[in-house]
Structures are given as structure tokens and as C-alpha cells.
N, C-alpha and C positions, 0 to 999 in steps of 0.2 A: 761324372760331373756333368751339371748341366745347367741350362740359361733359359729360362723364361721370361720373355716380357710381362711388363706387367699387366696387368690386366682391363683392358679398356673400361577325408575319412576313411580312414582304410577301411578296405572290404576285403571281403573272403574269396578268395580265389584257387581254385587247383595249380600245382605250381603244371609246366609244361615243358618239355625236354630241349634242351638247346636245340635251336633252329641249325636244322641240317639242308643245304640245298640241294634241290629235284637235281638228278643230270641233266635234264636240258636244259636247267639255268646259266648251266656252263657253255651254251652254246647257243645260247640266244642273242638277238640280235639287239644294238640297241645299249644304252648304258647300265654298267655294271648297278646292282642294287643292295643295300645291305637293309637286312629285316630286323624292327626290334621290336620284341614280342615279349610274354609273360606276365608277371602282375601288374600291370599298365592298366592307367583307364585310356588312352591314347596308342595303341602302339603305328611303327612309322614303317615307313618302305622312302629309302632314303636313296639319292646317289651323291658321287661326290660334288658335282653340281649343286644340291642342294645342302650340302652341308656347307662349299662358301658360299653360296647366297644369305641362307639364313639365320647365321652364326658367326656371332664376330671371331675374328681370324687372329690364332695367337698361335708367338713360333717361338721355338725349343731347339739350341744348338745343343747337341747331346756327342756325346761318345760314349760307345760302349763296349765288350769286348767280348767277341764273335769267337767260340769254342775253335773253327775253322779257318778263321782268316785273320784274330788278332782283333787290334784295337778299328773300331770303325767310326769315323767321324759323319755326321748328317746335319744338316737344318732341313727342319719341320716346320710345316706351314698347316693349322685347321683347330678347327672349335673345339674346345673343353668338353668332354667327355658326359662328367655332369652337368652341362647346361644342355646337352642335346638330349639326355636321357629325363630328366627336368621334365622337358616339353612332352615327353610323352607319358608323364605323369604316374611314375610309381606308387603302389598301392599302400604305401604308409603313411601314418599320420606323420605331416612333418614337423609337428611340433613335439613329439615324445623320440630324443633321442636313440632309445633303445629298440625302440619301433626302428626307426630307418637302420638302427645297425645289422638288424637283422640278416637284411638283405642282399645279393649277392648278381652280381653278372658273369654270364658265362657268354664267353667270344668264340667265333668260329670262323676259320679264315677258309678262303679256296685252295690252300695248298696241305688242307686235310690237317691244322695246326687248331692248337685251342689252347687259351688260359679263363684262368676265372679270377677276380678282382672281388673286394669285400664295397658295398657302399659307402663304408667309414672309411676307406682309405682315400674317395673322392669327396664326400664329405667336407663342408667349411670349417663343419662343428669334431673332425677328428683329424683324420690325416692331411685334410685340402692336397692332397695331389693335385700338379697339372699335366694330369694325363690326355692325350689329343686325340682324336681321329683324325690324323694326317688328309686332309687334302691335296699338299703337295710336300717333296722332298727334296730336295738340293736345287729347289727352284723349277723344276720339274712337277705339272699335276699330274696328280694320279687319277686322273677321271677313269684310263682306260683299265690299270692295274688293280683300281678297286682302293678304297680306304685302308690305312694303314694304323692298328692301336701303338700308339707313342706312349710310354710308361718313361719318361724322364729322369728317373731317378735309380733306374734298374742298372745295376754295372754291366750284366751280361743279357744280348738281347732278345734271351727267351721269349717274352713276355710281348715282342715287335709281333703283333699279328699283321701279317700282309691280305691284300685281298678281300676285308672283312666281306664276309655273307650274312652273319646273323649273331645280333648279341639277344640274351634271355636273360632277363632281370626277375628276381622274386627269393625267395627262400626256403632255405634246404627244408623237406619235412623231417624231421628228426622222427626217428624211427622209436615206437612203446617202449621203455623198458617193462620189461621185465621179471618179475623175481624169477633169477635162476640160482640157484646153491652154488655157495662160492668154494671155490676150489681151496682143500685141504692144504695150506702152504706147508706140514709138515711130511708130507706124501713126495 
């Protein structure tokens, strides 16, 4: 269960593999960064700094329940998921819904975790999720920790990417079929 406030041309592109970070991004000096890349006509180098600066600040009292420790309670403080992925302008038409359905983000945190998310489930026009990129958490920013994916509506908190490094936005290439001979169901 959870609480949000309210709320205050395509082109042709090679998709590109979830942004995976150098090791010495891990140990450089200076604020955390997270990259968003793929079928973008914009893509960004973000920190959490810039995410409260440029993005209105919406927060998410959540519980969820943690496989390891049980039910866990948080508030969430940071911008809409899709208004920040928005600005850096994915490569579909947005007025052909089945165009932006297409589409897909793939998350990747610094403690070697990843999920992936559909467009349509952040979408106004399908799911409207208000899923965040935490800038801060129980009142506490996370400038030093690195942004955090809030998925709201998830019971269990897989889907919590801590530390984000790199989301990759675009869609899957669906692989030729084929004619292959279909197997004798009487064999």
C-alpha cells in the first residue's frame, strides 16, 4: 500500500545494451552520476542534485515487504520517472499509442541489481504509475548513495533499485521468425 501526493518523430535507432558502469566510476571522486541512454534524442548524465533541482519533488509513503527483514516502512522524496525520462526525449512518436508501448527501460543499480519496466506502465495513457527516482528517503538525501527506483505500488521490494547508475530506454529487437517444422504432437 501506498501514498502519493498529488501531483503538482520517431527515428530509427540500434537499441544499446543496458548502461553498465567503468570500475572506476565506483571510485571516483565527486557526486554519484546516473546515465540515461538508448533511443533518446537527449540522453542525460544526471546526479541527485539535479534531479531535485530540476524536477518537481513528489513523495510516496510505501511499505513493502522485504523477502529478509519483513514488512519495511519508507517515505520517498524525488521526481516522476517519466517526466525525467520525458526530457530526454524517447524516440517514439507520442502520439501513436502503440509506438510508445513499445518501449521498455532497463535499470541498473551499483549494488550489481537490475529490473526492467514497460513505458506503458509509466504512461498517463496506460498504467500512470508514480514511480520516483528517490532523491531522498526517510528524510535523509541520497546525493551520496546514489538515486533510488521507487515502484509504489510493488508489495515486495525487488523492483527498489538503490544506487541507480544507468537506465536504457528503447525496444526489445524481436528476433525473425522463422519457418521451422512444428513438432509432431503425436510423437
Amino acid at each position: 500500500m501506498s501514498r502519493l501526493s498529488p501531483p503538482p518523430h520517431p527515428i530509427a535507432v540500434r537499441p544499446e545494451p543496458p548502461v553498465r558502469p567503468a570500475p572506476s566510476d565506483a571510485v571516483s571522486a565527486g557526486p554519484r552520476r546516473l546515465v540515461i541512454r538508448g533511443q533518446l534524442h537527449r540522453p542525460l548524465a544526471l546526479t541527485v542534485a539535479d534531479l531535485r533541482e530540476r524536477w518537481a519533488q513528489r513523495r510516496a509513503e510505501v511499505v513493502f515487504d522485504c523477502a529478509t527483514n519483513g514488512p519495511q516502512h519508507h517515505t520517498f522524496e524525488g521526481p516522476l520517472l517519466r517526466e525525467v525520462i520525458g526530457e530526454a526525449g524517447p524516440a517514439f512518436d507520442a502520439r501513436r499509442r502503440k509506438d510508445r508501448s513499445r518501449f521498455l527501460l532497463a535499470v541498473s543499480g551499483g549494488d550489481g541489481h537490475h529490473t526492467v519496466l514497460s513505458w506503458a506502465e509509466l504512461d498517463e495513457d496506460f498504467g500512470d504509475a508514480p514511480i520516483l527516482l528517490a532523491t531522498a528517503m526517510d528524510g535523509r538525501g541520497l546525493d551520496e548513495a546514489g538515486s533510488q527506483l521507487v515502484v509504489p505500488s510493488d508489495r515486495c521490494g525487488a523492483r527498489y533499485i538503490s544506487a541507480i547508475t544507468g537506465i536504457w530506454v528503447g525496444t526489445y529487437a524481436v528476433p525473425e521468425e522463422r519457418a521451422a517444422p512444428v513438432p509432431d504432437s503425436r510423437t
